[in-house]
C-alpha positions as CSV (number, residue, x, y, z in Angstrom):
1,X,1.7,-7.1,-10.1
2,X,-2.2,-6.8,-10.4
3,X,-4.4,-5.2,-8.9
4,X,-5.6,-8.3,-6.9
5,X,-2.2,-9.1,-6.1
6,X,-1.3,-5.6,-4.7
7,X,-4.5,-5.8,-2.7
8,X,-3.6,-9.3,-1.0
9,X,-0.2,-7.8,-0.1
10,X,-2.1,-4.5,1.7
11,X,-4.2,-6.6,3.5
12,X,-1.3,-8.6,4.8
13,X,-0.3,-5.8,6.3
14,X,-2.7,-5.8,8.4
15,X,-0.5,-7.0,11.9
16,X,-3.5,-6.2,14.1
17,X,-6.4,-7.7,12.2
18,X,-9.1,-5.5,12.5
19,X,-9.9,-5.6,8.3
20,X,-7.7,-1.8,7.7
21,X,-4.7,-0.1,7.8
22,X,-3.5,2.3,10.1
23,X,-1.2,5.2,9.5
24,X,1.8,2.6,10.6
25,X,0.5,-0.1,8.9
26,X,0.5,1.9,5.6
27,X,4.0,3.1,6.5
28,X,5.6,-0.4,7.0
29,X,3.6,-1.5,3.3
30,X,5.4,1.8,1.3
31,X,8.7,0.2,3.1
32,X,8.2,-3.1,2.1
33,X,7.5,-1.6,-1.0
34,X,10.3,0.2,-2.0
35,X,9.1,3.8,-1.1
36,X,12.2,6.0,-0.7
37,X,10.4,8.1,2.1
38,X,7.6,5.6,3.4
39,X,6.3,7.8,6.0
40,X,5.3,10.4,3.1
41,X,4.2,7.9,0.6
42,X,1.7,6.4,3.6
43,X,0.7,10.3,4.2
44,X,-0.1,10.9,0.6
45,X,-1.7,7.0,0.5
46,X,-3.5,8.1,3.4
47,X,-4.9,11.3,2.0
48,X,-5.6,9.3,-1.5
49,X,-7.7,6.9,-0.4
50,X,-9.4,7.2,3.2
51,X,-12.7,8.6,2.3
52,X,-14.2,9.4,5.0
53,X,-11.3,10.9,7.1
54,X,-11.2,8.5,9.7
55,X,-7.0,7.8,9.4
56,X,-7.9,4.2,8.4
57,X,-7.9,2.5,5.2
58,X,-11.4,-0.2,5.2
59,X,-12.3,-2.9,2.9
60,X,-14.4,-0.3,0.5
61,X,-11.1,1.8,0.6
62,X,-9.0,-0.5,-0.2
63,X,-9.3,-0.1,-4.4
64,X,-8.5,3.7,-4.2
65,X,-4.7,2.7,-1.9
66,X,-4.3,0.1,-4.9
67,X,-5.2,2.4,-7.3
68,X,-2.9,5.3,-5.7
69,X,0.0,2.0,-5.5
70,X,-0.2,1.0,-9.3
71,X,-0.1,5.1,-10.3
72,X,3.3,5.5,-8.7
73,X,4.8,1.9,-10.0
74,X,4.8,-0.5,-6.7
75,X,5.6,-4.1,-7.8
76,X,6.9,-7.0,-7.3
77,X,10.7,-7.3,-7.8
78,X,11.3,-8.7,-11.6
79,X,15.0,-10.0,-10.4
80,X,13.6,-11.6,-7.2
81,X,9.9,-12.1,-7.6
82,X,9.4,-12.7,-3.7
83,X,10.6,-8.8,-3.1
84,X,8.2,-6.2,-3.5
85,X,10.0,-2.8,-4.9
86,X,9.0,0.0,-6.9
87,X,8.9,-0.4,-10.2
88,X,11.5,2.1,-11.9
89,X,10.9,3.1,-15.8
């Protein structure tokens, strides 16, 4: 998955439109995802990437989430290419 392509999928998650995530948001993207524990993996996502503290991800936050996504391995499903999972090595 690229960057680009990771991107497109976080800002899908995005149910209430208003161009970022939320802490639940994030949650339901880790568990889409793959994430074992998505409410930690959205904490840590959270802490990664929100700049400015306000408990949302924004558009000029959004590279340091993807960034955080593509360290740990989130992609898309190599079996079944319309799953997202985590990547295991």
């Amino acid at each position: 998955m690229t960057a680009g392509q990771l991107k497109g999928f976080f800002e899908q998650c995005d149910k209430n439109g208003d161009g970022r995530l939320d802490r639940a948001e994030l949650k339901e993207a880790f568990k889409r995802l793959g994430a074992m524990i998505p409410s930690w993996r959205a904490a840590r996502g959270m802490r990664q990437a929100d700049a400015n503290g306000d408990g949302y991800i924004d558009e000029e936050e959004m590279t340091g989430l993807v960034n955080y996504a593509l360290r740990h391995g989130y992609t898309v499903n190599e079996l079944n290419p319309g799953k997202l999972a985590k990547k295991t090595v």
